[in-house]
Every structure is written in structure tokens, then in C-alpha cells.
N, C-alpha and C positions, 0 to 999 in steps of 0.2 A: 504494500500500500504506500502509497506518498499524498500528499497533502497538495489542495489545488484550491483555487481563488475563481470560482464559478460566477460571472457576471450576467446582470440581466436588466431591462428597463421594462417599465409600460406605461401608458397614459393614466389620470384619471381626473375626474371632478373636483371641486372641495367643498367636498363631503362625504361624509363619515361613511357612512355607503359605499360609496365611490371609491376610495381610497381602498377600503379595506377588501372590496369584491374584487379590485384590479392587483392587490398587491398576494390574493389568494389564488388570482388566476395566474398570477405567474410564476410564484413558490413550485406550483401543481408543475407546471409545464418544465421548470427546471428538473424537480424532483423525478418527473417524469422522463425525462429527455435525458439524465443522468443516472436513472434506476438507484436513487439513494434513497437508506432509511436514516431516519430518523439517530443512530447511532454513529452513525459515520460523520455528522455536522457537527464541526467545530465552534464555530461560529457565522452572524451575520450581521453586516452593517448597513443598515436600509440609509437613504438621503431620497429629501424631498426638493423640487426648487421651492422657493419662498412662496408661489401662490397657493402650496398646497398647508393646511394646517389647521383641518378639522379632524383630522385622527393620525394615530401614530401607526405604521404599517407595521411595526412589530407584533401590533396586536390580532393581527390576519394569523400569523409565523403561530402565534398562540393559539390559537383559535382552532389552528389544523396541530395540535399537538404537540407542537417544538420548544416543551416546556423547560427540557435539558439544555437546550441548546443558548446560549449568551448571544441575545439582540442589543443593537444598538441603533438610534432612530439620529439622524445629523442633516443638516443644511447643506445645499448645494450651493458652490460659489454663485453668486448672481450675475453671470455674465450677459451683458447687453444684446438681444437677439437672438439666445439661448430659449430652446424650445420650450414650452410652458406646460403646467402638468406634469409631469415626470416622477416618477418612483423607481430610484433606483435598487439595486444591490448587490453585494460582494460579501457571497457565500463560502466561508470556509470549510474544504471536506476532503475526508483521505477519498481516495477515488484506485482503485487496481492499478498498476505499475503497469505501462503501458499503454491505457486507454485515456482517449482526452475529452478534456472539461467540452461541454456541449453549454455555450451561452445562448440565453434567450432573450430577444429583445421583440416585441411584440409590437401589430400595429405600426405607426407613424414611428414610433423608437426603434424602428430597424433601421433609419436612417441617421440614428448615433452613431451605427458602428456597419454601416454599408459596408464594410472590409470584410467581416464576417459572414457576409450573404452565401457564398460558397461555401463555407464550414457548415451553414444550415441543411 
């Protein structure tokens, strides 16, 4: 096993709802895409841009049982014409020696990391 920094984006509203439907759908999609339990996650560090800030996306990560696992909820720089809505994150997790991290960035946030498009 070795340890990997699994990255992922999605849109959402602000609101509570919103936030925490889109930061569930995209946990799934990672956890999914990467065939990880729940034991394997080290850590994870959500970031929101500033317009987002009627719920904390850790509380999605809870919600679907990632009680063990150490969240942490942070601000994105505010750069000027930096897309809006955004929930990010950067998932710590051993992953099998050999296979690699599968990033998930959904919707409109595939064009954070257009580089990626071929690894999807």
C-alpha cells in the first residue's frame, strides 16, 4: 500500500442543501471510482470559494459515515474570475502499490483540471 492525495471538485448553491447533496455526490463518485473503504482514508480537507457558506461539506463526509476519518473545512484563495460555487477536496488514502488515484471533478469543474480529461 502507499498513500495518495485523491483530488476532486463540484458545483453547488449556498445552501445547506446544496452544499451538502453536491459534496455527497462527489465523496460517492470518488469512493467509487477509487473502490475505497472507509479504512483506508487518512484524511480530508474540503475548501469552499467564499460565496459558498451555509454548511460545512465535512458534514456530507459524516453523514455517509466517515466518522474515523479527520475532516477539515478551509477557504479558497479568492482569486478574481475564479469560478464560483466550488467544493473542493484533497482526500488522503493508502491506495495498492501500483494503481493510481482516479480524480473526480464533476460538471463545469472538469474545467479546473481539463489536463485530466484523458485520465477520466
Amino acid at each position: 500500500m502507499r498513500v495518495v492525495a485523491i483530488r476532486g471538485a463540484v458545483q453547488a448553491e449556498n445552501n445547506a442543501c446544496s452544499v451538502l447533496d453536491a459534496t455527497e455526490k462527489l465523496m460517492k463518485e470518488i469512493i467509487g471510482a477509487n473502490q475505497l473503504e472507509p479504512g483506508q482514508m487518512i484524511s480530508a480537507i474540503f475548501t469552499t470559494t467564499d460565496d459558498l457558506d451555509a454548511e460545512f461539506p465535512a458534514v456530507a463526509a459524516r453523514r455517509m459515515g466517515l466518522n474515523d476519518v479527520p475532516l477539515m473545512c478551509a477557504r479558497e484563495i479568492p482569486v478574481p474570475g475564479a469560478m464560483a460555487g466550488v467544493i473542493r477536496v484533497m482526500l488522503h488514502t493508502y491506495l495498492a502499490a501500483g494503481s493510481n488515484a482516479k480524480h473526480v471533478y464533476l460538471g463545469e469543474t472538469r474545467n479546473l483540471r481539463s489536463d485530466l480529461d484523458a485520465a477520466q
